[in-house]
N, C-alpha and C positions, 0 to 999 in steps of 0.2 A: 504494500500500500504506500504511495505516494502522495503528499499535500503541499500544493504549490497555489502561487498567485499567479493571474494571466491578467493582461490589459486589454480589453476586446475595442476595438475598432470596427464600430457595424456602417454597412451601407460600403463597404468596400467595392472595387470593381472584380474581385475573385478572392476567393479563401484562401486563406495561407495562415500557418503558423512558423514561427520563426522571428528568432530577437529577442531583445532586453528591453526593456523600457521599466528603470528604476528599479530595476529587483524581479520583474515580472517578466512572464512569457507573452510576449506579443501575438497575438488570435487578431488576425482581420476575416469577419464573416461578411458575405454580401448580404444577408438580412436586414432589414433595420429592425430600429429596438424601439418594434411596436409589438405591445402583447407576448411580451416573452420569444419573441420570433427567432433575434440575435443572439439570446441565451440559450435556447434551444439547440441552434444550428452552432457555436460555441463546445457545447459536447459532443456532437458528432460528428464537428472535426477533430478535438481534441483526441477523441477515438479510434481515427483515421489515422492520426500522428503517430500517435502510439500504438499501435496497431492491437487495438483492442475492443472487444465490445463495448457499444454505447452503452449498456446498462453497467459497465465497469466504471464510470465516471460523472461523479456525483458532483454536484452545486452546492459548496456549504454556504458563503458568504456571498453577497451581491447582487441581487438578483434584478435588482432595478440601478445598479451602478455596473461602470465601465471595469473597474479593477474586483475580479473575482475572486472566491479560494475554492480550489478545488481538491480533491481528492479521488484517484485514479486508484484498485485494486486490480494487482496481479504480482509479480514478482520485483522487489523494489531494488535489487541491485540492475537488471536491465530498465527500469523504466528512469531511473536515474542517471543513468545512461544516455538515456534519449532525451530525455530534459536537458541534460547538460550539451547534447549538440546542436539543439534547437535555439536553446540560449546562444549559442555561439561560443561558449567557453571552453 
């Protein structure tokens, strides 16, 4: 189990994750953030990143703000891993 913060960027012109912005993992979703739509599509790219089930990746903090916490279950030396490439460090 993994718990990180992500900075979401909604209204994007394509999804991507990737980068640092202050501590966090940069999430651009093309959604906008009407009706949880951005939030939404935010886990299931997260998901995709991490090549994991969307039901592996949970919303703890944020849900009507840009800067999230989230929490990702499965094996926390690879997904630390992959956080850290994402991050760019």
């Amino acid at each position: 189990m993994l718990r990180f913060s992500v900075h979401v960027h909604p209204g994007a012109r394509a999804s991507r994750v990737g980068g640092d912005y202050d501590g966090a993992l940069n999430v651009h979703v093309r959604a906008r953030a009407v009706d949880g739509a951005a939030t939404a599509q935010v886990l299931s790219v997260l998901a995709e990143a991490f090549d994991v089930r969307v039901g592996a990746v949970h919303l703890l903090r944020g849900a009507h703000s840009r800067t999230k916490s989230v929490e990702i279950e499965g094996d926390e030396a690879a997904l630390s891993a992959r956080l850290a490439q994402l991050l760019g460090t």
